[in-house]
LOPA-710075 format. One record per residue: x, y negated, z of N, C-alpha, C in turn. Coordinates in steps of 0.001 Angstrom, whole numbers, plus 524288, in hexadecimal, padded with zeros to 5 digits. Layout:
REM residues N
XYZXYZXYZ ...
END
This chain:
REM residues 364
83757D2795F2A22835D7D24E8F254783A62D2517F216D 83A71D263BF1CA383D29D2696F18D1840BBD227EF1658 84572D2125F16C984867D1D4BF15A98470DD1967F1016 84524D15A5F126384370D1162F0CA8844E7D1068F0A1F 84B5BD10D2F0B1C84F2BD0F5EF079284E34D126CF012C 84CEDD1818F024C84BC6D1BB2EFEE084888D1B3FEF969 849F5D1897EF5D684507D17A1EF2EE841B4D1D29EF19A 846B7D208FEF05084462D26A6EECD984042D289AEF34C 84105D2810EF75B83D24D2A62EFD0A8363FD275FEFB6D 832B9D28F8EFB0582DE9D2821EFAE982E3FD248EEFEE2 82ADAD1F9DF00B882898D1D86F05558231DD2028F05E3 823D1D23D2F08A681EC0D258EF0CAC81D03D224FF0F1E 81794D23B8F0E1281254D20FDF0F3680E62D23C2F138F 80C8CD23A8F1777808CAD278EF191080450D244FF1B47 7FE66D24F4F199B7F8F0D224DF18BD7F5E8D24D6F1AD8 7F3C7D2229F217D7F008D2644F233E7EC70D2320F2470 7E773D2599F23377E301D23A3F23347E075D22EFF290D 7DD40D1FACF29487DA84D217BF2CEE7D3A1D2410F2DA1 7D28DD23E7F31277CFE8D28BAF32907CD16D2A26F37AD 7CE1BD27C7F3BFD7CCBFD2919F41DB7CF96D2DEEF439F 7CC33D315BF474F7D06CD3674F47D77CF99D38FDF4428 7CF5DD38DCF403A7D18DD3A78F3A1F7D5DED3B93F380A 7D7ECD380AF3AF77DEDBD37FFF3C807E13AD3BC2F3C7E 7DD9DD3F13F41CB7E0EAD4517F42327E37AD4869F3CE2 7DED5D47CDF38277DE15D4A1FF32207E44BD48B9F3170 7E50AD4354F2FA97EA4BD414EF2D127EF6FD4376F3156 7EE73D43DDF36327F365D4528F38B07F34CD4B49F37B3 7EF67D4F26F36C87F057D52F2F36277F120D552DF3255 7F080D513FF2AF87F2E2D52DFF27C87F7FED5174F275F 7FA1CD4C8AF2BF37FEE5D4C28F2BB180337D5246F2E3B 7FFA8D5353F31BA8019ED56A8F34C18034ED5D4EF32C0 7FF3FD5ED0F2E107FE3CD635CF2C70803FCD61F3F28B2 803D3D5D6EF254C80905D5D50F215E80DA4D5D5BF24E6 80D27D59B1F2834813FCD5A0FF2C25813D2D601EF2D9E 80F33D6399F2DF88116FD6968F307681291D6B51F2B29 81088D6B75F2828811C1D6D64F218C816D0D6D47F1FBE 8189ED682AF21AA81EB3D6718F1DE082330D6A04F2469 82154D68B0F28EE8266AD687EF2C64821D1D6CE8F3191 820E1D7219F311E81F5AD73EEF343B8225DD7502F39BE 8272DD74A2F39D382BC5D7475F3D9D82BEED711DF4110 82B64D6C71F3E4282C86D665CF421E82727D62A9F3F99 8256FD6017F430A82324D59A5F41E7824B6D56CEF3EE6 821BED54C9F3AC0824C0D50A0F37CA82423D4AABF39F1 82607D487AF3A06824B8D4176F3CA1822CFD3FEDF3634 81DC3D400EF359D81B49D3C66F315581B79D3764F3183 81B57D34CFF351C81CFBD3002F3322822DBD2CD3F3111 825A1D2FA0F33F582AFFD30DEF31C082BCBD32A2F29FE 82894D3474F28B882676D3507F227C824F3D3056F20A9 824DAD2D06F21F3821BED28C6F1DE5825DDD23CDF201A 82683D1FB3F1CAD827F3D1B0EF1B2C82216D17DBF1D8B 81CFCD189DF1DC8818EAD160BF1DB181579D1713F1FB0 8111FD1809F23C480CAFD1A56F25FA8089BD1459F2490 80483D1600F236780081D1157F23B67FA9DD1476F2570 7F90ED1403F291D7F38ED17F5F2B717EF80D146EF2D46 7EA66D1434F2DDD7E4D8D102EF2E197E203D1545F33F7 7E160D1260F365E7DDD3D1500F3B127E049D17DFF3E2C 7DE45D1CA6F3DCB7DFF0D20FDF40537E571D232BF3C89 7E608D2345F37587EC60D22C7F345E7EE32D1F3EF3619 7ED8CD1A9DF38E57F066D15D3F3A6C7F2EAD1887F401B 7F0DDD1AB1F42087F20ED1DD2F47E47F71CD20D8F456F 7F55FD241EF41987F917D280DF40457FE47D268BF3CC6 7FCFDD233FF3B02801A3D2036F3869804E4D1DFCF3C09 80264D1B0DF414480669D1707F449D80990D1B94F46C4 8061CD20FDF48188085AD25A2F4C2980C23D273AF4873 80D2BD2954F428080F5DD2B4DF3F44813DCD27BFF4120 812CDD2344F3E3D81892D204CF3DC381CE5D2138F42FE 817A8D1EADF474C819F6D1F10F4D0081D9FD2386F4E0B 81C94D28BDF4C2C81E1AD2D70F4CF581BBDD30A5F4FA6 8169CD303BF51BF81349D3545F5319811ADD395FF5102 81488D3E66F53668132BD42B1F4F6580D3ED448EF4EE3 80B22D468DF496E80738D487BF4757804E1D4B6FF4DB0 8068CD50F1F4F6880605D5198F528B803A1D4DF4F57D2 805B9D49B6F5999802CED46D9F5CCE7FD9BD435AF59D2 7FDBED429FF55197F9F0D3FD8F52D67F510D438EF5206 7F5F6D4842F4FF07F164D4AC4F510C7EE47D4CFFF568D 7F1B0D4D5DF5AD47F1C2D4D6DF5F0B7EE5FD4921F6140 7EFCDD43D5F5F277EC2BD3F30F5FD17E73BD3F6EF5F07 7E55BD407CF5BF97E11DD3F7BF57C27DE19D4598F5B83 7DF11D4A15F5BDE7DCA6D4D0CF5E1A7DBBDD4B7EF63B2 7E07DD4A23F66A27DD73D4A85F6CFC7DBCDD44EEF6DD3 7DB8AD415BF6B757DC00D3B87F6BCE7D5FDD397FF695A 7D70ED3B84F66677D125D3B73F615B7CC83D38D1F6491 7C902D3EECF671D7C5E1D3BF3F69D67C3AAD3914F6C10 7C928D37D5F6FD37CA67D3192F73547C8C9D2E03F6F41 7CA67D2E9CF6C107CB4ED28AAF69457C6D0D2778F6742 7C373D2D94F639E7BE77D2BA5F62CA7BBCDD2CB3F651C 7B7E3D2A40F69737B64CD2B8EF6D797AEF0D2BA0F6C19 7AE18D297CF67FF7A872D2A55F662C7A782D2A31F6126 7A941D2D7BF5F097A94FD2E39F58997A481D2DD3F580D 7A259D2CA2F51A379D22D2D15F4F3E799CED308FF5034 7950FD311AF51D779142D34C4F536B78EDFD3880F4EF0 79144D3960F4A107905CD3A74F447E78A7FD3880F43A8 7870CD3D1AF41137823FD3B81F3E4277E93D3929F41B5 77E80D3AF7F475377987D3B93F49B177782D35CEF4BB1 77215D33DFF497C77037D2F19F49C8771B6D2B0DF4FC1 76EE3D3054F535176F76D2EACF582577397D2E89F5B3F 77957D319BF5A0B77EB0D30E0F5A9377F1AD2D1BF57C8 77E11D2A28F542277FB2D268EF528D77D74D2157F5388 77942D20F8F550D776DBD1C2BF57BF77A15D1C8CF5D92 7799ED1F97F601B77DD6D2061F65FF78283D1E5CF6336 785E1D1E47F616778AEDD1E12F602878AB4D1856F5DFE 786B0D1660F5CAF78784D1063F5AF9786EFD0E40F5E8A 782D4D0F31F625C7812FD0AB4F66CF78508D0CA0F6C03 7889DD1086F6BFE78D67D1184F6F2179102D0D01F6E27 791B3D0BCDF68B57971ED0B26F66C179651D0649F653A 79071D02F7F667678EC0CFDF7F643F790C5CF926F64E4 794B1CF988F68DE79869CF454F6A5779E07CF4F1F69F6 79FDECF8C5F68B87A473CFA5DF68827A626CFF6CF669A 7AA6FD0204F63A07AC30D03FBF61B67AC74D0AAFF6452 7AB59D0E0FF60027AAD2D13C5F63827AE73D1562F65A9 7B3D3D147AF65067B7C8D15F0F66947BBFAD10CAF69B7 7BCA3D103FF6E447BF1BD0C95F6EE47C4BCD0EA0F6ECA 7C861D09D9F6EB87CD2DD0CEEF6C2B7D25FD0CE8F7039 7D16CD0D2CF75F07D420D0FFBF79437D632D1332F795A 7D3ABD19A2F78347D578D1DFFF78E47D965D1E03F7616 7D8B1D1BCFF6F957DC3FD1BEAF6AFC7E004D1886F6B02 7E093D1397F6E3E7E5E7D1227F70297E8C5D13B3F73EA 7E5EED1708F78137E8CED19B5F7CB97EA34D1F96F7783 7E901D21F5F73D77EAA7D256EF71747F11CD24B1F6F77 7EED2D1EE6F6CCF7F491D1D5FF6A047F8C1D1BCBF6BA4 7F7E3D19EDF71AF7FC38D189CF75BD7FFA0D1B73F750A 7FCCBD20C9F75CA7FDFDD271DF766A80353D27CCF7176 801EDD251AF6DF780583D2676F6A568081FD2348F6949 8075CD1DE2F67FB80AC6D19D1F673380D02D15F7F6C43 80B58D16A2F6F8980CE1D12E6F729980C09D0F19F73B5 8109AD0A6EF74C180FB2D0628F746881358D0355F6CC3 816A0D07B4F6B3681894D05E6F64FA81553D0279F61C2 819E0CFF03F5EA2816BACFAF4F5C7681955CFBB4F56EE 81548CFA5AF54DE8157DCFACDF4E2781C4FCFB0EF4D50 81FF0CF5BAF4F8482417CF593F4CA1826EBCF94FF4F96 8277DCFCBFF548C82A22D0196F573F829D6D03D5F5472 8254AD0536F5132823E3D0B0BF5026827A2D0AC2F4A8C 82696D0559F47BA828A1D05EBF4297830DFD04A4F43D1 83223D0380F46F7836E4D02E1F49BC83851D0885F49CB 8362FD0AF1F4D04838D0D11DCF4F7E83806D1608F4917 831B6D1514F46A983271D19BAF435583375D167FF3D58 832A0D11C6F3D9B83449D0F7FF36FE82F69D1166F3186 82B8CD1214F33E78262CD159BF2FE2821BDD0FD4F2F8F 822D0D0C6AF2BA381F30D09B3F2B9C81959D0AD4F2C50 81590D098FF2E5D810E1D0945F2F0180DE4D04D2F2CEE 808D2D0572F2CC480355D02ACF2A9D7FF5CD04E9F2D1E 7FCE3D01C1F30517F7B9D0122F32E87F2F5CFE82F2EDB 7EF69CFD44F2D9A7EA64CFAF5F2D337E83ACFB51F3076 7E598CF665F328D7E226CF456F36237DF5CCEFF7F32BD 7DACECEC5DF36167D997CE84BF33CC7D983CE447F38E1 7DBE9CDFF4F39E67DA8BCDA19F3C127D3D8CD82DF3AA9 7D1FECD86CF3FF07CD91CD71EF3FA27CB51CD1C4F3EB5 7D057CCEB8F408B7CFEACC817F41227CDF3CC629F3AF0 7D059CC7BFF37117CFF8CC6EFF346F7CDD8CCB50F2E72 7CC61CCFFEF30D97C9DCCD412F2FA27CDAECD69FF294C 7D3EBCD589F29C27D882CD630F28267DBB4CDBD1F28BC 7DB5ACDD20F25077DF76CE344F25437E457CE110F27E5 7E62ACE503F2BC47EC46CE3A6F2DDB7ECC9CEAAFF2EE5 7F100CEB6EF2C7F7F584CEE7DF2C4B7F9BBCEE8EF303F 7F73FCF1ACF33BD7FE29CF1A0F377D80382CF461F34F0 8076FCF1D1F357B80C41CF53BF32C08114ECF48CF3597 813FACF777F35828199FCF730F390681D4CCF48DF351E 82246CF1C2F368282605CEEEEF33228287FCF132F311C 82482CF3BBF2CA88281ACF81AF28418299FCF2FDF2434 82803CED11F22C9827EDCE9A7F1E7582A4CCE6C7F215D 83085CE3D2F1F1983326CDEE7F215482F87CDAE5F21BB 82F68CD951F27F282C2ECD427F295A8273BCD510F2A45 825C3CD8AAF2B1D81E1DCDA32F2B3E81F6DCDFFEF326C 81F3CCDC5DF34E882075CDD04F3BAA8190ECDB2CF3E0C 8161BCD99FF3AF08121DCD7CCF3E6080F40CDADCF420A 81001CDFD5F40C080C09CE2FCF463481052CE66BF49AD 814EFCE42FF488C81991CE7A4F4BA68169BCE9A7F514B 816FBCE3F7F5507813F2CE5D5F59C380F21CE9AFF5B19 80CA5CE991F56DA80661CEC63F56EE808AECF18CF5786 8076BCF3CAF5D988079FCF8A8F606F805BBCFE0FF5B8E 806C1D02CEF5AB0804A5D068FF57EB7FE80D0736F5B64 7FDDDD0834F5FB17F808D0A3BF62267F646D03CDF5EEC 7F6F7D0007F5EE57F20FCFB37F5D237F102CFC3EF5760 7F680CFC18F551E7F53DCFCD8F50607F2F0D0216F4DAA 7F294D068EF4F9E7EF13D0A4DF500C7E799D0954F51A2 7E74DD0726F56037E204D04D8F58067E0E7D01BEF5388 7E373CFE29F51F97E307CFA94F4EC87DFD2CFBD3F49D1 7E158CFFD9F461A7E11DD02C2F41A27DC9CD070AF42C5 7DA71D07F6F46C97D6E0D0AAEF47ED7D0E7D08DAF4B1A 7D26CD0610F4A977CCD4D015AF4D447C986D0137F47E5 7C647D0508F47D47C17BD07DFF44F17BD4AD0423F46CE 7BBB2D00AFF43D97B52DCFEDCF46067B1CCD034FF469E 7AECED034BF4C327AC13D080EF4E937ADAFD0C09F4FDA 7B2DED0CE7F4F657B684D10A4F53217BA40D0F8EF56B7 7BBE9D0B0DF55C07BEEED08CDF5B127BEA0D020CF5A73 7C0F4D0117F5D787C215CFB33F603C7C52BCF841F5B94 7C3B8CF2C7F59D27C7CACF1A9F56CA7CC01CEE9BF5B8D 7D1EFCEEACF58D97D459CEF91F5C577D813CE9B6F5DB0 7D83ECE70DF61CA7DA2ACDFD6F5F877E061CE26FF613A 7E395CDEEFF5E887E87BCE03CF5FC27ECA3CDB3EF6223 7EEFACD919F62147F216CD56AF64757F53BCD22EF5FC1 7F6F5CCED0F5C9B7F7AFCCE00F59E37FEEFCCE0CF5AEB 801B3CD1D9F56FC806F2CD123F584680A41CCD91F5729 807D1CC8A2F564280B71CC4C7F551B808F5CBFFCF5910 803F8CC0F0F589E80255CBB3DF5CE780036CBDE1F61E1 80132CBDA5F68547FF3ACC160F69767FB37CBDE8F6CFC 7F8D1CB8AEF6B607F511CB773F6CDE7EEDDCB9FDF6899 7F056CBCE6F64D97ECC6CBE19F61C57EC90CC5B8F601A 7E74DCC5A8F5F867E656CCC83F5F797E41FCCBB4F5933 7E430CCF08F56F07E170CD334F53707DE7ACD78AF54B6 7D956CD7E0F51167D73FCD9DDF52497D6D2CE045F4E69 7D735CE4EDF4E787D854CE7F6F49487D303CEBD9F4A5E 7D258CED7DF45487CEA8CF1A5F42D87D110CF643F3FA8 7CEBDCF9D2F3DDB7CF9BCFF8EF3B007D295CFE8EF3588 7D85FCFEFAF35417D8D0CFE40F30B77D65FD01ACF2BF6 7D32BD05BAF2CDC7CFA8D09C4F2AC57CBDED063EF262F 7CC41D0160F28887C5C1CFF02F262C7C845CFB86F203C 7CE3DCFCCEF216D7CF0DCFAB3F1BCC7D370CFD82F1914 7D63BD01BAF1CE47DB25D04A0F1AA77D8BED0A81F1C69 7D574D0C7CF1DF97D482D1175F1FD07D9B7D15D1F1B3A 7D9CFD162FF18E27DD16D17DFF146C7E2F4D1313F12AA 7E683D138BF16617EA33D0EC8F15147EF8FD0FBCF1179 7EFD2D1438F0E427F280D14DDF09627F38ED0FCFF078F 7F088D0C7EF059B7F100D0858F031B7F4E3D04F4F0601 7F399D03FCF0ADE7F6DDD01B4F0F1C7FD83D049EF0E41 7FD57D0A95F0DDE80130D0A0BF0C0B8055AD0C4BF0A7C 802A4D0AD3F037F8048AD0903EFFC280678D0465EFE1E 802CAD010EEFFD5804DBCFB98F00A380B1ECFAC7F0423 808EACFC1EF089380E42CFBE1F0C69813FACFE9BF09C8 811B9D03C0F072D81713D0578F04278191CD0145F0237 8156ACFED7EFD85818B9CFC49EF8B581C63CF833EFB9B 819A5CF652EFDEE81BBDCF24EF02B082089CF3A2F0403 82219CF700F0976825F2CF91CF09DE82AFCCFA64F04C0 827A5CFC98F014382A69CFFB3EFD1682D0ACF9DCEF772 82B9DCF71DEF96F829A2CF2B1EF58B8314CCF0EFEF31A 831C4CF119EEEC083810CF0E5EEC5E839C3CF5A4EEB35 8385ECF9B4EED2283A8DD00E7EED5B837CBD021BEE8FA 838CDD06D5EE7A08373AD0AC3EE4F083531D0FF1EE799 8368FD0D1EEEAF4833D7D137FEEEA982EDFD176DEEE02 82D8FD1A1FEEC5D827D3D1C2AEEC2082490D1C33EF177 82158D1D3DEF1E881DDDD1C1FEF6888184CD2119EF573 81A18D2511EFAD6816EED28DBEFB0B8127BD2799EFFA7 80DFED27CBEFF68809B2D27A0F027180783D2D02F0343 807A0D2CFDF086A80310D3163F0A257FFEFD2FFCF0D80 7F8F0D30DDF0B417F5E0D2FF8F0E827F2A5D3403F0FEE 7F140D3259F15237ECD1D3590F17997EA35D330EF18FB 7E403D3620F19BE7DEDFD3563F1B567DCCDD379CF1FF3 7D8C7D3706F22417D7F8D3A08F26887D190D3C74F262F 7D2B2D3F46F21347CED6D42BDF20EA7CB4ED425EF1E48 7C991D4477F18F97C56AD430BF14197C074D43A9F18A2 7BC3AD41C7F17EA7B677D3FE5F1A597B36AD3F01F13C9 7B000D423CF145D7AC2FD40E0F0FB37AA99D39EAF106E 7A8D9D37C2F0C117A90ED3207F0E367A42BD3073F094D 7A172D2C82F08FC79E1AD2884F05F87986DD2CE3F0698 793B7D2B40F036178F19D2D67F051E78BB0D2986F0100 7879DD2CDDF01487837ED2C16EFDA777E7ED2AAEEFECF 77E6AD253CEFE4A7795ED23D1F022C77449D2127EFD9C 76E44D23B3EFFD076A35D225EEFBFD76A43D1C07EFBD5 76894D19AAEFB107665AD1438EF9C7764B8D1150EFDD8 7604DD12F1F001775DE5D10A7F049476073D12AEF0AC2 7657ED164BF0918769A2D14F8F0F1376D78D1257F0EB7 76ED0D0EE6F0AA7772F9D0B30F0B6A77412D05C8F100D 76FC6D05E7F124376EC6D004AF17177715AD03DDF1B0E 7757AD03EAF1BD1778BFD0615F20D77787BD0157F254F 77797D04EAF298E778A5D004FF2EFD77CF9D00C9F30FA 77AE2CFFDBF36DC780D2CFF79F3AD4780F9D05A3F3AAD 77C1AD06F5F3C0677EAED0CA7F3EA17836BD0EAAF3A4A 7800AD100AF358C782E9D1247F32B0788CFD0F94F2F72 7892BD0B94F2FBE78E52D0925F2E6C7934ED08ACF3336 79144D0620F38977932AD0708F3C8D79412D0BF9F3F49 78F6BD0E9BF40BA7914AD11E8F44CD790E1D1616F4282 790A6D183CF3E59794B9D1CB9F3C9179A08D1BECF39A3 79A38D1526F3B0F79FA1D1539F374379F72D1642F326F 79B09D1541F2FFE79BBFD162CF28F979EA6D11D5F26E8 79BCED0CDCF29397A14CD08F6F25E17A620D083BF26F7 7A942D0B14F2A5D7ACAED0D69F2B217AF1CD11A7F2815 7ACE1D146BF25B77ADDCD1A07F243B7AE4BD1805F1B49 7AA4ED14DDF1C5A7A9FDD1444F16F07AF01D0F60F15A7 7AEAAD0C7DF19337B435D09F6F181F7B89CD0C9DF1628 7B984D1036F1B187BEBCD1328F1A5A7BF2AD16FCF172A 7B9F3D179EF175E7BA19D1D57F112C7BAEED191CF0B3F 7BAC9D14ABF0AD27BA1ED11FCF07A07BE23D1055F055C 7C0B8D0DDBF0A0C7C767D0CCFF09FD7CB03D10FEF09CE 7CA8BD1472F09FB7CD02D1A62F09BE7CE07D1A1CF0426 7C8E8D1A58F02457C8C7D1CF8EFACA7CAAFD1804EF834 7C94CD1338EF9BD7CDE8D0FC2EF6C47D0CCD0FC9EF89F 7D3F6D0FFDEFC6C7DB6ED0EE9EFBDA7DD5BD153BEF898 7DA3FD1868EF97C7DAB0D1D3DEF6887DD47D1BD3EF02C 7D6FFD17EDEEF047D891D1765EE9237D9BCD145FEE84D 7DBDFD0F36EEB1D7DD9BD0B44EE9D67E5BBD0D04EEBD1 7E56DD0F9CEEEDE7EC71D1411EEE317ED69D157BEE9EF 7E8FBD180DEE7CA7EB6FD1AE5EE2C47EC5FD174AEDF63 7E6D3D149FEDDFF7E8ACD0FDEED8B57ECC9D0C5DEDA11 7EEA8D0AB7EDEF37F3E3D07A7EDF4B7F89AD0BF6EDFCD 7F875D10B1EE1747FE72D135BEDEFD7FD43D1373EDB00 7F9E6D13FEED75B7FA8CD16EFED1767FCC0D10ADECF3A 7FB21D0B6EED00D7FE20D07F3ECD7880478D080BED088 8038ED0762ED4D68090AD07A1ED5EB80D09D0BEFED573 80C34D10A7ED17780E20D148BECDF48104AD125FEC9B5 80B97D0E29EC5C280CC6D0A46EC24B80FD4D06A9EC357 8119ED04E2EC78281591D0274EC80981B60D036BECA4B 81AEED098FEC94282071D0CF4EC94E8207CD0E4AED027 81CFAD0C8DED44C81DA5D0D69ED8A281B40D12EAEDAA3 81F43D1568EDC3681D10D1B98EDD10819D3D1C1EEE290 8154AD1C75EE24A811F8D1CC8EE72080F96D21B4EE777 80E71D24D8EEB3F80C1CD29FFEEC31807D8D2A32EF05B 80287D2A46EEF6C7FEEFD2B77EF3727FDE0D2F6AEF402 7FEDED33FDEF8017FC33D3851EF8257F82AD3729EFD84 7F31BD37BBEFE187EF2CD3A6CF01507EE08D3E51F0240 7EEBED405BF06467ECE8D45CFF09647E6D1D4686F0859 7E7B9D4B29F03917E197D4BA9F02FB7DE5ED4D95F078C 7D9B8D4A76F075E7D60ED4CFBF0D0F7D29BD5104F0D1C 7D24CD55D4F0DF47CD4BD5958F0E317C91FD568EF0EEA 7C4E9D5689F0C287BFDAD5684F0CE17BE3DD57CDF1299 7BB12D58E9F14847BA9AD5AC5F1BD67B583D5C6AF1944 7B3A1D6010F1BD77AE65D644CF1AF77AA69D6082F1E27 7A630D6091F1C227A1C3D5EFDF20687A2E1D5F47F247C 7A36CD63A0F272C7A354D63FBF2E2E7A866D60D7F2FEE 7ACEED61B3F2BB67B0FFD5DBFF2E4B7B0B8D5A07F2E91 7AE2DD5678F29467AC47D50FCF29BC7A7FAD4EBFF2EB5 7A68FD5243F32047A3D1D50E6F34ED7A6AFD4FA1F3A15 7AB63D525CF3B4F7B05FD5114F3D977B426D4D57F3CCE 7B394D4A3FF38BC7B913D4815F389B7B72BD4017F3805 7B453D4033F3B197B3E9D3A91F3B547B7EAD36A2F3D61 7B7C4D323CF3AB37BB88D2F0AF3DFA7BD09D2F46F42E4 7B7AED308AF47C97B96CD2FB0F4D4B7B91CD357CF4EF0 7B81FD37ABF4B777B534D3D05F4FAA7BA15D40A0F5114 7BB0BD40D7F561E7C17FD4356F57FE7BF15D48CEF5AD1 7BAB4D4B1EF59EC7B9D1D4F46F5AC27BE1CD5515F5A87 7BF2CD5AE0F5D137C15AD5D5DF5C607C189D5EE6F569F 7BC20D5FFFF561F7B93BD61F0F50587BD8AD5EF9F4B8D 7BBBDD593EF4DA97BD4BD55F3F49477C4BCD55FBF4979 7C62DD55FAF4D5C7CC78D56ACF4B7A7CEBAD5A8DF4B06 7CB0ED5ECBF4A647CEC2D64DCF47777CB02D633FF4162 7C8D5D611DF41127C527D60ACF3BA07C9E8D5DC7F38FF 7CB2DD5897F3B407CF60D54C4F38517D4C1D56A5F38BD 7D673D5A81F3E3A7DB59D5D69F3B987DC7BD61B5F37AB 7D787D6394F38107D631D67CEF33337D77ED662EF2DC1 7D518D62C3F2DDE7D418D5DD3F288E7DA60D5DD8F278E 7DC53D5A0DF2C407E2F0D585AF2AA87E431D5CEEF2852 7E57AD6198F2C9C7E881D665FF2B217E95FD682EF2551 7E2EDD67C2F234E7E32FD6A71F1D537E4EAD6669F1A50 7E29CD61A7F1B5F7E3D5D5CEEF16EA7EB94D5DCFF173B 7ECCCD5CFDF1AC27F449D5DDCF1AC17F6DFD62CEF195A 7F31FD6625F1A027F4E0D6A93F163D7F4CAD6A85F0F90 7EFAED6835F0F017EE48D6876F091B7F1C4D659CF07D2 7F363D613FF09837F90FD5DBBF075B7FE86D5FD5F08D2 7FD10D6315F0BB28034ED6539F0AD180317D6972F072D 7FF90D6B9AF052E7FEEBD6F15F01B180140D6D43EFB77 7FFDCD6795EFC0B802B1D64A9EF69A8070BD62FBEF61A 80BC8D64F5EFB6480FB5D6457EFAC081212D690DEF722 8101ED6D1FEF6DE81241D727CEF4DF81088D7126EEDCE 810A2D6C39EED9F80F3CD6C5DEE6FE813AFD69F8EE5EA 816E0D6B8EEE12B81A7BD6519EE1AE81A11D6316EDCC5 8154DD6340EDB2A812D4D6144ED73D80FD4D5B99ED8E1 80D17D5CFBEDEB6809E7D5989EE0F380C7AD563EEE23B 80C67D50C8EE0D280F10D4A6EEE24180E85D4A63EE826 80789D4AA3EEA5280738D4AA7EEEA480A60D4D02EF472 808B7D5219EF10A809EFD55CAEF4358114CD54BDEF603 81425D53EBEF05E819E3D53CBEF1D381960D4FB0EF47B 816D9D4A04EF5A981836D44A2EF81E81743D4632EFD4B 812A9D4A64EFD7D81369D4C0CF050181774D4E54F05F9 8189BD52E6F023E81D83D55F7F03FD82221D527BF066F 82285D4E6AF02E282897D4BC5F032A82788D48E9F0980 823D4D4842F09AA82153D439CF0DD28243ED4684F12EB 8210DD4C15F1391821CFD4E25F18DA82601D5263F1871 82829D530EF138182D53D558CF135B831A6D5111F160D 83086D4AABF15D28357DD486BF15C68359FD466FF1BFA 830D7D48F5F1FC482F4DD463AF2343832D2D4761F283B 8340ED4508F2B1C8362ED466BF30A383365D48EDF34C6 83678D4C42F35EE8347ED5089F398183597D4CF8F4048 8315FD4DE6F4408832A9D4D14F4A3083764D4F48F4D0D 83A91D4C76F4F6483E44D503CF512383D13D509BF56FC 83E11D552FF584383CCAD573DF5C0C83F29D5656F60B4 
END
């Protein structure tokens, strides 16, 4: 992480969305730029940023980033792991796959979330929020929500004097935590780290940060708050999905099936919350421009996906098909952005350059 002291050093930002195994997409446009700038050696991306803040499956990849797991094992994850984890994805169109798949899944959740904590063992251990921010110094931001009181909570490591409250909270919980999808997994109770006669109970931070830029931007100013420092953001997505639809008059009375068990009110949430923090980023840097504070959002533009790919790239579906479809996806999307480093006209393009030009390489 880049010395704070520095006012003229950017505070890097890095914003990953979530997604399900969608994931794979964002680790593999991370992956195509780290081979772009350093084809020789590995770069340690999280070692690049002052800041990670990720929702779901970016919440996975953000705790692993900071933690120090290389790209390499993260895509590694997401391919041989995938399946395990989603163990009965959506049955797509077909009526009668989809009546089976409701009255399967009618008391409990399609995916229980075993496999995906015996996954994360795999990687994190037993490390707890304040180890991780102790050994590598890369503040983090989780979104989750407290069910008790049906309350956004933000897990974060003690990057802010005096704000220690989820120190104890293990990386595998706070991962489970941020990914407890109503109708894809278990919501997840946790232990309360200050009283330990009392639990919490957590849900998908997806259902209110699916897109957590905003989260942080906020957290910059915070951090950044007395400086002059500028503050560069880079976000990613995990993969454009055609989204909204055009419905006659007399099909607006939606039921269970169709709100529940294909997950539409799920999907329209997060497609919803996506396009505002989108535009509610821009209209708060462009004032905070007006107030002399230099802020930079760049987003990794997303390819469109062709029909047949969109039929691959669902939230749960960890099919072969579907994860050369979503590394395909990454591959070009991280090319096309490294393509805008060769402008040096392009704002964007130079804020990646500097990003993974200034990044630390793995030593061997």
């Amino acid at each position: 992480m880049e010395d704070q002291s520095n006012e003229q050093t950017p505070f890097r930002v890095l914003s990953l969305d979530g997604g399900g195994i969608r994931g794979l997409y964002t680790a593999c446009v991370l992956n195509t730029l780290s081979e772009r700038f350093s084809p020789s050696k590995a770069l340690d991306i999280g070692g690049g940023f002052d800041l990670i803040v990720g929702t779901s499956t970016g919440g996975l990849l953000a705790v692993a980033l900071a933690h120090g797991v290389p790209l390499s094992t993260l895509m590694q994850f997401y391919r041989e792991k995938g399946s395990r984890i989603f163990t009965d994805p959506f049955p797509g169109d077909s009526k009668f796959g989809m009546v089976k798949w409701y009255l399967r899944n009618f008391l409990s959740s399609a995916n229980q979330n075993g496999p995906l904590r015996e996954a994360l063992v795999s990687l994190f251990g037993n490390t707890t929020i304040e180890e991780m921010y102790t050994a590598r110094n890369i503040a983090v931001c989780v979104p989750s929500i407290r069910l008790e009181k049906h309350t956004p909570h933000v897990f974060k490591t003690p990057h802010i004097k005096g704000k220690h409250r989820d120190n104890k909270y293990s990386l595998v919980n706070v991962c489970l935590a941020t990914a407890a999808a109503p109708v894809y997994f278990p919501m997840v109770p946790l232990q309360s780290p200050v009283d330990a006669g009392k639990y919490d109970v957590f849900l998908d931070g997806g259902l209110w940060a699916n897109d957590p830029v905003l989260i942080g931007i906020i957290e910059a100013l915070e951090i950044c708050a007395g400086s002059n420092r500028p503050i560069h953001i880079l976000s990613i997505g995990t993969s454009a999905l055609p989204s909204g639809e055009s419905l006659r008059r007399d099909k607006t009375n939606h039921g269970t099936m169709k709100w529940l068990a294909k997950g539409d009110a799920l999907r329209v949430a997060m497609n919803a919350q996506e396009k505002a923090s989108k535009y509610m980023s821009t209209f708060l840097i462009k004032h905070l421009h007006n107030e002399k504070r230099a802020v930079q959002l760049v987003r990794i533009k997303e390819s469109p996906a062709s029909p047949a790919q969109t039929k691959q790239i669902e939230l749960d579906l960890a099919t072969n098909e579907s994860l050369k479809v979503l590394s395909d996806l990454g591959d070009f999307d991280g090319t096309e952005a490294y393509r805008l480093t060769h402008d040096a006209q392009n704002v964007e393009g130079q804020i990646i350059s500097n990003v993974f030009k200034s990044m630390p390489v793995w030593e061997v």
